[in-house]
C-alpha positions in Angstrom: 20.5 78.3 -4.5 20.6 78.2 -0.9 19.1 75.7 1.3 16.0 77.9 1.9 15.0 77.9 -1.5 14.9 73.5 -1.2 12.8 73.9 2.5 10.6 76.3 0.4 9.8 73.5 -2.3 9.1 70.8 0.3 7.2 72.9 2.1 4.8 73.5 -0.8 4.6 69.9 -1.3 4.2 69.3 2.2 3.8 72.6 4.9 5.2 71.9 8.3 2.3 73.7 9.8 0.6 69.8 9.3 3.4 67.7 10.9 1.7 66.0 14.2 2.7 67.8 17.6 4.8 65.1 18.8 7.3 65.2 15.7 10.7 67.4 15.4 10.8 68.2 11.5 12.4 71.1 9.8 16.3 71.6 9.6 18.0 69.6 12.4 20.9 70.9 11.8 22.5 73.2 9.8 22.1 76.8 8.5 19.3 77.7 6.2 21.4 80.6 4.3 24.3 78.6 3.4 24.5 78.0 -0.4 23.9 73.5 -1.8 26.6 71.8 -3.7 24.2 69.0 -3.4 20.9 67.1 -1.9 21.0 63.9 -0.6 17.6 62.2 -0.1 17.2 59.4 2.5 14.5 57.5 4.4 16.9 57.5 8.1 19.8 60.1 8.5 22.9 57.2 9.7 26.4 57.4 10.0 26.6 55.7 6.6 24.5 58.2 5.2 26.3 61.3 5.7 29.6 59.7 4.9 27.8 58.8 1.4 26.9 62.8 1.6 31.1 63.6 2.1 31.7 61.4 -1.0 29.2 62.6 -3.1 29.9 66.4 -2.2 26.1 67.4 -0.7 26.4 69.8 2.0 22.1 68.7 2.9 20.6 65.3 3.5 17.0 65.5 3.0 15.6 63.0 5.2 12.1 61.4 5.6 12.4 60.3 9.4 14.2 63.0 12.0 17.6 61.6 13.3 16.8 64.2 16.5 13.7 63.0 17.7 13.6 63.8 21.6 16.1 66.2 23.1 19.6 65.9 23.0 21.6 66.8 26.6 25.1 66.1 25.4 27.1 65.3 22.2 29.9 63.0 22.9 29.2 60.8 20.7 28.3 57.7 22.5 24.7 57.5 20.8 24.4 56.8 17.1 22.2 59.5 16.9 24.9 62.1 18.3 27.2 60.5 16.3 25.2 61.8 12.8 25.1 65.3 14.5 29.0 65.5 15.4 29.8 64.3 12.3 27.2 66.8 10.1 28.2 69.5 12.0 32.2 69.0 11.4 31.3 68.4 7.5 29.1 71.7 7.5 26.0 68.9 6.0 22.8 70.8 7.0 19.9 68.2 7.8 15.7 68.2 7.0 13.1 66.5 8.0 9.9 66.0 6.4 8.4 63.0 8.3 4.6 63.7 9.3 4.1 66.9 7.1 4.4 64.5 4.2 2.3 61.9 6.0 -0.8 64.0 5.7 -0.1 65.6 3.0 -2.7 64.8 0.5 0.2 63.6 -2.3 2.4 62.1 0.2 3.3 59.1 1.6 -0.1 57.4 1.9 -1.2 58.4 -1.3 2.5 56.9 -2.3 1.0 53.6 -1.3 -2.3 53.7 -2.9 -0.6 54.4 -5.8 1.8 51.7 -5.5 -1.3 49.2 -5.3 -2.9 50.6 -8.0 -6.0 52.3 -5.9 -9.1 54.2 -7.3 -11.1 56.7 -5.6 -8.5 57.6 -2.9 -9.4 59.8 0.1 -8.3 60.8 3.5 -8.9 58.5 6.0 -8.0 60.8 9.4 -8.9 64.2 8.2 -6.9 66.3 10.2 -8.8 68.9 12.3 -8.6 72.9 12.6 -6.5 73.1 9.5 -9.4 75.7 7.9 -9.3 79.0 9.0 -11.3 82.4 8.3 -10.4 86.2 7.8 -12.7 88.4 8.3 -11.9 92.6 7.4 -13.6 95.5 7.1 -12.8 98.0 4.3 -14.0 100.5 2.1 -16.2 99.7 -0.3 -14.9 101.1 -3.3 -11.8 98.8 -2.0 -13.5 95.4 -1.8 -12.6 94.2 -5.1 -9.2 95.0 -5.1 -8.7 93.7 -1.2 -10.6 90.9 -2.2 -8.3 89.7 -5.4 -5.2 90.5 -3.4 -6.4 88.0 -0.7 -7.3 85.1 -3.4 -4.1 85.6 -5.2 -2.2 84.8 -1.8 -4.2 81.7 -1.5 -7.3 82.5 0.5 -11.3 81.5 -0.9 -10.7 77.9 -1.6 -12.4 75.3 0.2 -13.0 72.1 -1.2 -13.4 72.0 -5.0 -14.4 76.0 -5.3 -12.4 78.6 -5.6 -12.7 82.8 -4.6 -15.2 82.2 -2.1 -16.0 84.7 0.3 -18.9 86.2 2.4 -19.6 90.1 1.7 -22.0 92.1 3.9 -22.4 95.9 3.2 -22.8 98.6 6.1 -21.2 101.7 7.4 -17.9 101.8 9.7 -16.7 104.7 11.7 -13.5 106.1 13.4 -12.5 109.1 15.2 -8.7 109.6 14.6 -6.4 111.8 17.3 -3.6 114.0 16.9 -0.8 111.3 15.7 -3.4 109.7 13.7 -2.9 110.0 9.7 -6.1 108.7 7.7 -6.5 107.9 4.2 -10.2 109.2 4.2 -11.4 111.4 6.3 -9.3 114.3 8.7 -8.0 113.6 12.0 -10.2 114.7 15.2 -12.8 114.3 13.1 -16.1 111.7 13.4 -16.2 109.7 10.0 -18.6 107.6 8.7 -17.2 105.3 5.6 -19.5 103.1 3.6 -17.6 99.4 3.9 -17.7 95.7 3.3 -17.0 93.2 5.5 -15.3 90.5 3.7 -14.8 86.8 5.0 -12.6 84.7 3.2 -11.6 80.9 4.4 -7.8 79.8 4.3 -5.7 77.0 4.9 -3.6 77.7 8.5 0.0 77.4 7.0 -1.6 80.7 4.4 -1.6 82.6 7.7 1.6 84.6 7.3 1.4 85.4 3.5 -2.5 86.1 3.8 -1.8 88.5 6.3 0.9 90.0 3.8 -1.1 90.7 1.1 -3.9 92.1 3.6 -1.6 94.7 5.3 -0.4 95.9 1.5 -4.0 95.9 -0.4 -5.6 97.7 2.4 -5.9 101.3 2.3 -6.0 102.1 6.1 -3.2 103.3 8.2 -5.1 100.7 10.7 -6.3 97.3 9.6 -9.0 95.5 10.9 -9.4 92.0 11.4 -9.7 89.0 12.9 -9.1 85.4 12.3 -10.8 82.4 13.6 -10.7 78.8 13.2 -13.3 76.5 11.6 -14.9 72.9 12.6 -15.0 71.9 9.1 -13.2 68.7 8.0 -10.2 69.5 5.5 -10.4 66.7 2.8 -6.7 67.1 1.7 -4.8 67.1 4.9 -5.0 64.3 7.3 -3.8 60.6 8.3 -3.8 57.3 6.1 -5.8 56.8 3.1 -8.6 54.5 1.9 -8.9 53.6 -1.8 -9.8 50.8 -4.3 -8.5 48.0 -6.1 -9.8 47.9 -9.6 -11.2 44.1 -9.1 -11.7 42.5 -5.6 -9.8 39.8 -4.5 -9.8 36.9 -2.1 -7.8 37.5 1.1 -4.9 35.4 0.1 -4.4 36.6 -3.1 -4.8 40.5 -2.2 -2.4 39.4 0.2 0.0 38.1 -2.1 -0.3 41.1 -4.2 0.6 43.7 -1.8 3.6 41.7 -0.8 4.7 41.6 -4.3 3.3 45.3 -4.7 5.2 46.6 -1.6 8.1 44.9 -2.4 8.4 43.1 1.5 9.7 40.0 2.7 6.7 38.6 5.0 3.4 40.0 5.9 1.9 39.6 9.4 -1.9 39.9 9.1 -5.3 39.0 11.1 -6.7 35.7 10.0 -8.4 35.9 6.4 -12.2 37.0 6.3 -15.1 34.9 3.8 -15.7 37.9 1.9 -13.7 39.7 -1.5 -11.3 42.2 -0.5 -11.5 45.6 -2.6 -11.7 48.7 -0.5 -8.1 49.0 1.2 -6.7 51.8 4.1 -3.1 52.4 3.9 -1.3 54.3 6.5 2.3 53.7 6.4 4.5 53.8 9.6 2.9 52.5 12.2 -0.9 52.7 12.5 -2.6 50.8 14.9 -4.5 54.2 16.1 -6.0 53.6 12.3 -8.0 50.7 12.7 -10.8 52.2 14.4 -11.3 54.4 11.4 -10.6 52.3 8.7 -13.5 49.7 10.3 -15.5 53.0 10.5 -14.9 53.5 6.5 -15.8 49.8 6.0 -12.2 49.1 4.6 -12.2 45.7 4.3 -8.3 45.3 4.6 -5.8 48.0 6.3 -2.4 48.5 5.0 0.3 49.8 8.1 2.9 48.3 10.2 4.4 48.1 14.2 0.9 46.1 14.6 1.1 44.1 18.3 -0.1 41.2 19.4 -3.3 42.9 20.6 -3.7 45.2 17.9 -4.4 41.8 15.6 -7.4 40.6 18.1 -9.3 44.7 16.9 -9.8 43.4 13.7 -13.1 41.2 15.5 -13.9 39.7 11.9 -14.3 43.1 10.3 -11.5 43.7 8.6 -8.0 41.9 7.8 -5.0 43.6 9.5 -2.0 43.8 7.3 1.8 44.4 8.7 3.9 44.8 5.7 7.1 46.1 7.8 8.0 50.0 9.0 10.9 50.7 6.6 8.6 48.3 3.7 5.8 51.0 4.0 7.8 54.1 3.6 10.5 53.3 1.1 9.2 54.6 -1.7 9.5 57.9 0.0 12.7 58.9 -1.2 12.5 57.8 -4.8 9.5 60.0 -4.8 11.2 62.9 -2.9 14.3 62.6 -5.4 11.4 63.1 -8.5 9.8 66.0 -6.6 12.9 68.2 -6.0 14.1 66.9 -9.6 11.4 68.7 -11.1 11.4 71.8 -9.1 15.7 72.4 -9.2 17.1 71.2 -12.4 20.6 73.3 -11.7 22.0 70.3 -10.4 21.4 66.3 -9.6 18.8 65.4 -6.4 21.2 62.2 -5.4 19.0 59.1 -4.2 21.0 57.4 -1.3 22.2 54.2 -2.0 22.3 53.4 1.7 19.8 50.6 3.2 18.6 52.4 6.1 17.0 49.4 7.2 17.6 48.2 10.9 15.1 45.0 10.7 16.7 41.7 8.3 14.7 38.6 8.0 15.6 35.2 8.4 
């Protein structure tokens, strides 16, 4: 197995086509064709971290947060940061990032939460935009089926809860081919009018390249035609934070209580308590005040997150209880959840969970 064949499996679980614009994830460092002795899965990539990868023999750390965030001028080694590079680069340990791909992914890190409080009814509470795309071709008719099965097999026709959807219209195509031109049907520097569908098919963006794939080999003429566009609808699946359920509502000080216990965290700075149950809960972990808007908007009546400042608490207006659980608190499941992921995928050798408290904040 080489380290490709790792990025492929998280990038099922969560594409990189999703991460937010600001992010850097991917491999940070090393080279995708080398072959793993071992994965190391951590929440930070420190100093401590890939030493723990020297001694445990794994030549990749799989990491939730990127250790090269902005870019890096120099390596001296007089950051921490290029201190992690220097020494992964000396050790040949390659480095990946996952961060924000797996924040909207639909089972990722929010979804992580809910399920760690025991949620119902979860959805997406920042649907990401322009994430559904659309393909339309033109081929011949006695074609269409077979184009058409080649394109859902690659992924294409799904949106929402159906399946092999696509939009068909009947009519008649021509072309004119010259000297250098080789046609399928029809003879060159001839005028030839084919009977042909024009099938449109929806797709998910990060499908792009292996949709295109199966076009290119399914259709039957020397030239393809086609076009792709992107669509205004709201992908369900991909997107920011999550709302959900607790199974009986609770009083503010006791859902409180509970999600401390829940989220395993040492304090919990919140909004002053509302008279009214608590039942429907956003969750966005990492730091979410850019969620509150939305989770008022879904009449959340509590919203999970962290890095909350002093002004962010005055939002919550008595609509809604604002809950800091702690940055590190509302991610570190992530790992344990990675290391089960990439278990069941590559059962050749042990996915190592990093012992390492990545942790820079302590409590008094």
């Amino acid at each position: 197995m080489i380290i490709q064949d790792v990025i492929n499996h998280l990038h099922n679980l969560a594409p990189l086509a999703y991460a937010e614009d600001f992010d850097n994830v991917g491999l940070l460092v090393g080279d995708k064709n080398n072959k793993v002795s071992g994965i190391l899965v951590t929440l930070d990539t420190l100093e401590a971290v890939v030493d723990e990868a020297i001694e445990k023999k794994c030549n990749l750390i799989v990491s939730f947060h990127p250790i090269i965030f902005s870019g890096l001028k120099k390596l001296t080694g007089k950051t921490y940061v290029e201190r992690v590079v220097i020494k992964a680069i000396q050790h040949q340990i390659a480095i990946f990032s996952i961060h924000t791909a797996l924040d909207n992914a639909y089972n990722g890190v929010n979804s992580i939460i809910c399920n760690q409080l025991e949620l119902t009814h979860k959805k997406i509470l920042i649907p990401q935009s322009g994430t559904i795309k659309k393909l339309q071709t033109y081929v011949p008719t006695a074609n269409a089926e077979a184009l058409r099965s080649a394109l859902f097999s690659a992924g294409a026709g799904a949106l929402g809860n159906y399946e092999s959807c696509s939009f068909n219209v009947e009519g008649q195509g021509t072309y004119l081919g010259n000297e250098h031109a080789n046609p399928v049907i029809g003879k060159k520097g001839e005028l030839h009018t084919e009977n042909e569908t024009a099938i449109s098919v929806t797709f998910q963006k990060h499908l792009e390249p292996q949709l295109l794939k199966a076009l290119f080999a399914a259709h039957p003429y020397e030239e393809v035609a086609y076009e792709i566009s992107t669509l205004e609808n709201t992908n369900q699946k991909i997107g920011m934070g999550m709302i959900g359920e607790l199974k009986t509502a609770m009083k503010t000080e006791d859902c409180l209580k509970y999600i401390k216990t829940k989220m395993n965290t040492a304090c919990i700075r919140h909004s002053k308590s509302l008279n009214k149950p608590i039942q429907r809960i956003a969750v966005l972990g990492g730091s979410g005040s850019f969620a509150i808007s939305a989770a008022k908007a879904a009449n959340a009546d509590l919203l999970v997150t962290s890095d909350l400042k002093y002004h962010d608490f005055f939002t919550a207006e008595n609509d809604i209880v604002l809950a800091d659980i702690g940055h590190y608190e509302s991610e570190q499941f992530t790992k344990s959840f990675l290391v089960d992921y990439l278990s069941k995928k590559i059962t050749n050798f042990a996915i190592i969970l990093s012992k390492t408290n990545t942790n820079p904040i302590k409590y008094l």
